[in-house]
C-alpha positions in Angstrom: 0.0 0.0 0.0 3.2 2.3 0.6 4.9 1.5 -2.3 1.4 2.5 -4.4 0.4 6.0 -1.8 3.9 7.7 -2.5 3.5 6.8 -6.6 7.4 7.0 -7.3 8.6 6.9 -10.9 9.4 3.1 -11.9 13.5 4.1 -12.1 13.4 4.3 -8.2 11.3 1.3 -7.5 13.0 -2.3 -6.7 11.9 -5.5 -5.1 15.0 -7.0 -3.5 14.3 -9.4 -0.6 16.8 -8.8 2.4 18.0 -11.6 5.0 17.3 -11.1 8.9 20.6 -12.0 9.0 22.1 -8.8 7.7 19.9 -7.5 10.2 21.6 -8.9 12.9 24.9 -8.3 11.4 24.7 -4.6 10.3 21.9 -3.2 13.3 24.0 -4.2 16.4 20.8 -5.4 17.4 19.6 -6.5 21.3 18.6 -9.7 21.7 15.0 -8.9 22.7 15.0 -7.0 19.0 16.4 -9.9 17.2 13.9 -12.1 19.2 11.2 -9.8 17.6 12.5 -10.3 14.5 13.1 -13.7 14.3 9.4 -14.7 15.5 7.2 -12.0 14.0 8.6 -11.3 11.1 8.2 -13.4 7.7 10.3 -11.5 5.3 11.4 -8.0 4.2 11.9 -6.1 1.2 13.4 -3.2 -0.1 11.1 -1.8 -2.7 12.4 1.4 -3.6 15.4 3.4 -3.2 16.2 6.6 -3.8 19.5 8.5 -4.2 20.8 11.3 -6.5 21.8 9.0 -9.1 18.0 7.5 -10.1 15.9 10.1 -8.6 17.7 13.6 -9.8 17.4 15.0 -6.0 20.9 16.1 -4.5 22.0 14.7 -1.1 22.1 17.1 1.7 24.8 16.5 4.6 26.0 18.9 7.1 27.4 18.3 10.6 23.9 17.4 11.9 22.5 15.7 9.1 23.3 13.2 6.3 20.8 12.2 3.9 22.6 10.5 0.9 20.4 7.6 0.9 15.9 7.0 1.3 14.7 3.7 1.6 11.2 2.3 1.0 11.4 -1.1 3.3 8.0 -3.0 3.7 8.0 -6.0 6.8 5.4 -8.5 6.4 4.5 -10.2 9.3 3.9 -14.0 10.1 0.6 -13.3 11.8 -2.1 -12.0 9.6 -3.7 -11.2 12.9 -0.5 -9.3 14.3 -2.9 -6.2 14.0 -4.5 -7.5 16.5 -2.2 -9.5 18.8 0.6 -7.7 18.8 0.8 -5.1 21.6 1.6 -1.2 21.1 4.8 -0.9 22.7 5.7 -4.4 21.0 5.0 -2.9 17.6 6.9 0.3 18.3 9.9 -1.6 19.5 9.9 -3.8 15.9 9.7 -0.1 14.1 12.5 1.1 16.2 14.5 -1.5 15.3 14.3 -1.7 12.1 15.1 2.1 12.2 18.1 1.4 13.8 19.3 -1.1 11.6 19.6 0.7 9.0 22.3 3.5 8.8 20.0 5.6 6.4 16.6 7.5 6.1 13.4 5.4 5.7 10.2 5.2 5.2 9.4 1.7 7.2 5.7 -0.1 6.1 4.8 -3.1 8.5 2.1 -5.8 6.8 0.1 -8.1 8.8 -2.7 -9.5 6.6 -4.7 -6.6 5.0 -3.6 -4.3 8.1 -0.2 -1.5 7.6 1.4 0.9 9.6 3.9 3.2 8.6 6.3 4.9 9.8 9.7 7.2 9.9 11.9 8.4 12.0 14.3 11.6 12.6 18.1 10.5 12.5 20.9 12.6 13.5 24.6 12.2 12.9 26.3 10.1 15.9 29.0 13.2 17.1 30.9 11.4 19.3 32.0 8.8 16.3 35.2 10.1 14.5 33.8 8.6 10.8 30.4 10.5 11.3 29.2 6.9 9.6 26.5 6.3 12.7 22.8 7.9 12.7 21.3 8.2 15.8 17.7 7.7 15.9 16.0 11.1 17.4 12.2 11.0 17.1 9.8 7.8 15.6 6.7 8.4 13.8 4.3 5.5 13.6 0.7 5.5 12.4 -2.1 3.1 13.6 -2.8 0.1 11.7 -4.8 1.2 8.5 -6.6 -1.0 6.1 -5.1 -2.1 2.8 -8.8 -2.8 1.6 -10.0 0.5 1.5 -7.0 2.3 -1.0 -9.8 2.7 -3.6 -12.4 4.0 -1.2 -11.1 5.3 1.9 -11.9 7.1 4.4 -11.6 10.9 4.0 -8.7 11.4 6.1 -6.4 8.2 5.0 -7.6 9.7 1.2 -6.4 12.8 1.9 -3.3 11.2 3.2 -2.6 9.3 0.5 -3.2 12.3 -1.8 -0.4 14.0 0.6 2.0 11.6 0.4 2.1 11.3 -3.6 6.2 12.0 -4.8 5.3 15.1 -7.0 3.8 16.8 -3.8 6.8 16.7 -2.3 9.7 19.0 -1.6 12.4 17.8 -3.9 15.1 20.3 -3.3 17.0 17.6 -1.8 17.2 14.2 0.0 16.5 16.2 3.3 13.4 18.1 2.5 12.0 15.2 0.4 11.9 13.3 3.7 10.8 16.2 5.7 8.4 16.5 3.5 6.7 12.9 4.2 7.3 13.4 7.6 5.6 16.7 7.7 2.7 14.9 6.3 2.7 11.6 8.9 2.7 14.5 11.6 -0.1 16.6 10.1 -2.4 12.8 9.9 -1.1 11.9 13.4 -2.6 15.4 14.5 -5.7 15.1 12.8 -6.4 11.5 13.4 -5.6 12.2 17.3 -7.5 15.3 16.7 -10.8 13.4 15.4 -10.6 15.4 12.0 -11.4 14.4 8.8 -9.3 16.5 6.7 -5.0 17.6 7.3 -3.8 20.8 8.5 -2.8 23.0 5.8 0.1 22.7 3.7 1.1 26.3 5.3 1.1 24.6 9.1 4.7 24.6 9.6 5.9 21.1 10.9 7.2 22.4 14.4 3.5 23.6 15.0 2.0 20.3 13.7 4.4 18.4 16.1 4.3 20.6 18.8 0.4 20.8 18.8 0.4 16.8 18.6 2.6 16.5 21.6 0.1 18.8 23.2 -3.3 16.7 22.5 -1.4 13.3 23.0 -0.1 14.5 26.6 -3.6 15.7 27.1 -5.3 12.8 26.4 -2.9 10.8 28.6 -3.5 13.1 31.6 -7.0 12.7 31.0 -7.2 9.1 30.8 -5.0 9.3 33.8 -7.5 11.0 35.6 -10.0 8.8 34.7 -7.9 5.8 35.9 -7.8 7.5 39.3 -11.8 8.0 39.3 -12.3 4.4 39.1 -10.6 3.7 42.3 -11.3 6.6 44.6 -13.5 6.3 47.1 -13.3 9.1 48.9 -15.7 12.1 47.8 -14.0 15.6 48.2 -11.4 13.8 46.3 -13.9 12.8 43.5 -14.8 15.9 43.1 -11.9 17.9 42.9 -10.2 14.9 40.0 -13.9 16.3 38.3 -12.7 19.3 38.3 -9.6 18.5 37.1 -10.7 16.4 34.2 -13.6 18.9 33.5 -10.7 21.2 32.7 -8.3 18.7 31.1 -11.4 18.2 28.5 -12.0 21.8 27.9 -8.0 22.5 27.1 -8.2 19.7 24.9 -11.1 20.6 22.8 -10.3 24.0 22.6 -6.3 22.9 21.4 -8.8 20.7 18.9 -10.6 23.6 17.7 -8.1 26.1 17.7 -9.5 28.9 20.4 
């Protein structure tokens, strides 16, 4: 479903099956991420990847950043029910890893039956390492699972997503704003989807206000769920009534973060 959203030109697309093993070899991987690997995962493939040569976008390295390199990966899981099975933090932890493994810029797509989630991630240039050869891994982005039967007729906000992500929509400058752009867009669907909207923010929302505004709602909503935790188990009522008050509040900063006010 990645490969098909982002509608690269056919000179940048491939379908090269890569081992685990060079997994393990190349990612200096834990042993609870190999684990992961080894029993969830059925096979991976690179399907595109782009570089100056095939894709007529410059690299872009300075001391904080090297982009000389995209890759398009795609997992596909053992389980066709790993949607469901599969915890959160179990899922993150296979999209961090594969992240890590990889010494370049991705855009990661995980398969389990007709379910995906995609995702990519912020790298920075390891300082301390003489060579400057080492990303570090700053900041994942990971969508929900979304369904792979719905790319003719989905829902608005994975449609307008989809329309977002297309290659020609992009920032081709370089390698860097190409990917920026794609994450730009990840952030402004995480937002809206966490948001309840049906439509992205505009093109003109600058990322650092899409991110910052997600990290707002998502904090929010865990404070309120907090909150909500604690209801269920207090007894005690001048204590339930000031966590009321407290959530009444929560709820009001959140849907007026939501609608703008």
């Amino acid at each position: 479903m990645l490969i098909e959203a982002l509608q690269l030109p056919p000179a940048l697309r491939i379908n090269q099956k890569l081992t685990k093993k060079s997994f393990y070899d190349n990612g200096q991987l834990s042993a609870s991420a190999q684990k992961l690997l080894q029993e969830q995962v059925e096979s991976i493939s690179l399907q595109a990847h782009l570089q100056p040569d095939n894709s007529n976008i410059a690299a872009y390295k300075t001391a904080q950043h090297e982009y000389l390199e995209i890759f398009v990966i795609q997992l596909t899981m053992k389980d066709n029910q790993a949607w469901l099975n599969l915890k959160s933090a179990q899922l993150k932890s296979l999209h961090e890893t594969v992240h890590k493994a990889i010494a370049y810029p991705l855009f990661l797509e995980i398969k389990s039956g007709e379910q995906v989630q995609w995702s990519l991630a912020e790298k920075f240039v390891h300082q301390a390492d003489s060579e400057h050869d080492k990303l570090i891994l700053n900041e994942l982005l990971q969508t929900e699972w979304l369904d792979t039967t719905r790319i003719t007729r989905p829902a608005e906000l994975q449609k307008a997503l989809i329309h977002r992500l297309a290659f020609t929509n992009q920032n081709q400058q370089n390698l860097y704003t190409l990917y920026q752009s794609w994450y730009k867009a990840l952030t402004g669907y995480a937002l809206a989807h966490q948001a309840g909207l049906t439509d992205l923010p505009s093109t003109e929302s600058s990322l650092e206000t899409q991110r910052a505004k997600l990290k707002q709602i998502q904090q929010l909503k865990k404070d309120i769920n907090d909150l909500k935790n604690q209801l269920k188990t207090c007894h005690q009522f001048n204590e339930k009534v000031e966590l009321n008050i407290r959530l009444q509040n929560l709820t009001k900063q959140l849907n007026d973060l939501i609608s703008g006010e």
